[in-house]
C-alpha positions, -999 to +999 in steps of 0.1 A: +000+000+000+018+030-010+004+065+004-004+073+036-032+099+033-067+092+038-076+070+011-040+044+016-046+045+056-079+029+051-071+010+024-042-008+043-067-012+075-095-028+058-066-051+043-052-059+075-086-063+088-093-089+062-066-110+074-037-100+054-002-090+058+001-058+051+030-031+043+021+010+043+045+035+025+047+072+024+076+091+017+067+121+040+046+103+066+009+097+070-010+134+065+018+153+064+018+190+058+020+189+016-007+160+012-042+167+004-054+148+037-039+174+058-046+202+075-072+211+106-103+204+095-128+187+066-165+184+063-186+157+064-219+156+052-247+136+032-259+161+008-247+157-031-282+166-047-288+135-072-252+116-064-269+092-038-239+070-040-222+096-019-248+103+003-244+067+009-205+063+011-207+094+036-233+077+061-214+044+060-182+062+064-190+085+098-197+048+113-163+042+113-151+079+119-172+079+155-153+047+159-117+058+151-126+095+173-137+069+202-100+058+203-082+092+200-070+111+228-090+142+213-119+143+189-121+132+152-155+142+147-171+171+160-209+165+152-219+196+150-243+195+120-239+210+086-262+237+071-263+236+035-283+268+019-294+278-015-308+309-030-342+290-042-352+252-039-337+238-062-332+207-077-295+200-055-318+204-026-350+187-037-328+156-046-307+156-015-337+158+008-349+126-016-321+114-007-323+114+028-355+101+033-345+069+015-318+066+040-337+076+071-314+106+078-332+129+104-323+162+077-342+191+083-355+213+054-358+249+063-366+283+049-351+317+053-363+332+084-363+293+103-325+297+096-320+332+107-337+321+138-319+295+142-285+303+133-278+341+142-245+339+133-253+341+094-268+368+073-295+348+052-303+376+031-311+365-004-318+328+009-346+308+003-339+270+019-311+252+032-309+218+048-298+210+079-279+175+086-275+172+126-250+141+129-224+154+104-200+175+111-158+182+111-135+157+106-098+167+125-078+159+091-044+151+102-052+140+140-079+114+119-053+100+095-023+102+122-047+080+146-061+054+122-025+047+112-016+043+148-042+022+153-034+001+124+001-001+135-014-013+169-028-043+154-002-052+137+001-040+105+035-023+093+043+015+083+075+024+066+083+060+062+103+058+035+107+068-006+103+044-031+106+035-071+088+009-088+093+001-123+062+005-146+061-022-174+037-049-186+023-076-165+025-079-129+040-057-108+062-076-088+082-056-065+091-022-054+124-005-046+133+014-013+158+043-019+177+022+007+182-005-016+162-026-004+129-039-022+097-052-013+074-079-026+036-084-030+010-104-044-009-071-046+001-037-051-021-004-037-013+032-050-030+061-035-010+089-040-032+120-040-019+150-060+013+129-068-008+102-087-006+113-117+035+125-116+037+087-111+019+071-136+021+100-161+016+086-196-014+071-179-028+097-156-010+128-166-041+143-180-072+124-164-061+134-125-048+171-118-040+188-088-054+230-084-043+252-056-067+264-027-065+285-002-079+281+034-084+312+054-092+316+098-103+346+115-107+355+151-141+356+162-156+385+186-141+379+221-166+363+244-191+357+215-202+324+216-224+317+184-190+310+166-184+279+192-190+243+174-227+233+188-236+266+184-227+274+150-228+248+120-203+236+099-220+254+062-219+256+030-235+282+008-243+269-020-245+300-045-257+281-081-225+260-074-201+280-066-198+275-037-183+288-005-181+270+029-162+270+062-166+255+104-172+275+131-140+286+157-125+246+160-100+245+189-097+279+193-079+279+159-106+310+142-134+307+121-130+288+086-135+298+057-128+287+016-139+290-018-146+260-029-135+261-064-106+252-086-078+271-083-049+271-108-030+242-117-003+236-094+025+212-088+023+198-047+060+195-047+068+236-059+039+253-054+039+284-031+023+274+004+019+313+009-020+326+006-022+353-022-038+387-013-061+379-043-076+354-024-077+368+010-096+400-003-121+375-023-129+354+010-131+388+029-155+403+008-179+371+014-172+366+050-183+404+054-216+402+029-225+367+047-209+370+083-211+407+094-202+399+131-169+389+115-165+424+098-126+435+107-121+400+124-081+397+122-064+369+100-057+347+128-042+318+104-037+309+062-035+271+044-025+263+013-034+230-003-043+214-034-073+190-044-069+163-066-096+164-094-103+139-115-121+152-148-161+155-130-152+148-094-159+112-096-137+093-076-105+066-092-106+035-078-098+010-105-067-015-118-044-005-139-051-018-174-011-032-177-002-044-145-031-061-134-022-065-097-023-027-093-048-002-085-049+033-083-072+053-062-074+089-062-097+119-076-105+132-046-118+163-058-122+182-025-148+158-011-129+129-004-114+131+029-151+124+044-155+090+021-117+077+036-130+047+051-155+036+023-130+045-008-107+023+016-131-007+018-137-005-019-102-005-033-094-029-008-120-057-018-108-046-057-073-053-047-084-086-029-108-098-058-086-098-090-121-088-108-129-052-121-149-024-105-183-031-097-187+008-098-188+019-134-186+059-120-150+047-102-134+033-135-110+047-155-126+045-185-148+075-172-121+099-167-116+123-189-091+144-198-109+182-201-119+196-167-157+198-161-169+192-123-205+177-118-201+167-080-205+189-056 
């Protein structure tokens, strides 16, 4: 298993939970401060309009998150709901609510003033309905990953921090070199690599995965105000015809959160700048005051710079590759991902353990393109 972020961790654990000897690689360590799973904080939530598979991979997923925050030392998950809010009902909304029923989530549809009431903390001006998913919450990126691989470790599965070379040919893949010198073998053969995928596997992936830059902004709230506090204010998205911006209330006393949740420009994750642009500070500011006017003059109390991983429409990679048929790849995270970890995990796992093909025709990689169009959200 090679890549320790989200997707690998869970990967190797539902590996080693099936009874297998298994080996996980990274060359920088598990979440570490360049990967797309780290970082403070990620959402978890049910609604993706008319994609009910990942209103289903999310549920199934914050099983295991409440299990993996039961054995940390601080909390994974901070169920603080999620308030997602539209300017009209549209069909996102009508569908996710759909959605929701068939599952038996206890989601809330609300107007405009039942939010304003509810949530004080935002200015609902120029809203019409939102839905509200009590359960869901944040996910503490890096402290999640660190743990589960700890964890993993624990029961006896291994974790080498170190960098590797593999040689890319066809057939079977049979081995994989450590910079050491030494090499490892394996029936089976795990690469989840995030925004380093495709500089991998580049004749292959080169223009079907690519990685964008985004910029993560924190603010103080107003001292002694407590409707910034998680349980009091809502992890949210507004949804804004798609373009959407989003953020978490004050988390650990880090400042309130706050992104654009678009693609930035293309970027390389081993040169890119890790310093936020003023570009992007002014554009978050400008929405934190229109939306958030407590916030109005809040100080910068922090900046992130990341990257997502998009695959050509957001759909997720989790499929072999077509020379080397004891491989697969999984990435495509797409800025949703982190939340799906432990069901992306389960599924490449029983794809690696099968020696079929993907069940899920949306996870192939015969569906990835190579021109840029997003159609999750």
């Amino acid at each position: 298993m090679i890549g320790a972020g989200v997707f690998g961790s869970w990967t190797a654990e539902h590996l080693r939970r099936a009874g297998h000897q298994v080996t996980l690689l990274d060359m920088e360590g598990p979440a570490h401060n360049r990967a797309s799973s780290g970082g403070e904080s990620r959402m978890t939530r049910g609604a993706y309009g008319k994609d009910a598979i990942y209103t289903r991979m999310a549920l199934d997923s914050l099983k295991e998150w409440k299990a993996l925050s039961a054995t940390a030392g601080l909390p994974i998950l901070i169920p603080n709901g999620v308030l997602f809010f539209f300017p009209e009902e549209q069909a996102y909304l009508t569908d996710s609510i759909a959605a929701h029923r068939a599952l038996g989530l206890p989601s809330e549809l609300l107007d405009g003033p039942a939010m304003a009431r509810r949530f004080p903390m935002i200015d609902f001006s120029g809203v019409r309905a939102g839905i509200f998913e009590p359960g869901f919450g944040a996910l503490m990126a890096s402290r999640a990953v660190q743990t589960l691989v700890r964890n993993y470790v624990a029961a006896g599965g291994e974790f080498r921090h170190e960098l590797t070379h593999f040689p890319q040919h066809g057939g079977p893949l049979k081995s994989i070199q450590f910079a050491s010198g030494s090499t490892l073998e394996a029936d089976a053969f795990v690469f989840a690599l995030g925004p380093w995928l495709p500089k991998h596997f580049p004749d292959l992936l080169g223009s079907r995965i690519f990685a964008t830059r985004q910029e993560i902004f924190y603010f103080a709230p107003p001292e002694g105000d407590r409707r910034f506090l998680p349980y009091v204010m809502p992890g949210w998205a507004d949804f804004n015809a798609g373009d959407m911006y989003y953020g978490f209330p004050d988390l650990e006393a880090r400042g309130v959160k706050f992104a654009h949740d678009k693609h930035g420009v293309a970027v390389d994750p081993d040169i890119q700048s890790r310093e936020h642009t003023q570009a992007a500070l002014d554009e978050v500011i400008a929405f934190r005051d229109r939306r958030f006017p407590l916030l109005r003059g809040a100080p910068l109390t922090g900046a992130e710079v990341c990257q997502y991983e998009n695959s050509s429409n957001g759909d997720f990679l989790i499929d072999r590759h077509p020379a080397m048929p004891n491989v697969v790849l999984v990435g495509g995270g797409s800025g949703h991902g982190f939340k799906h970890g432990p069901e992306v995990g389960r599924l490449a796992a029983e794809l690696a353990l099968s020696g079929g093909v993907q069940s899920e025709p949306r996870f192939s990689l015969a569906t990835k393109g190579d021109t840029q169009h997003r159609e999750v959200h």
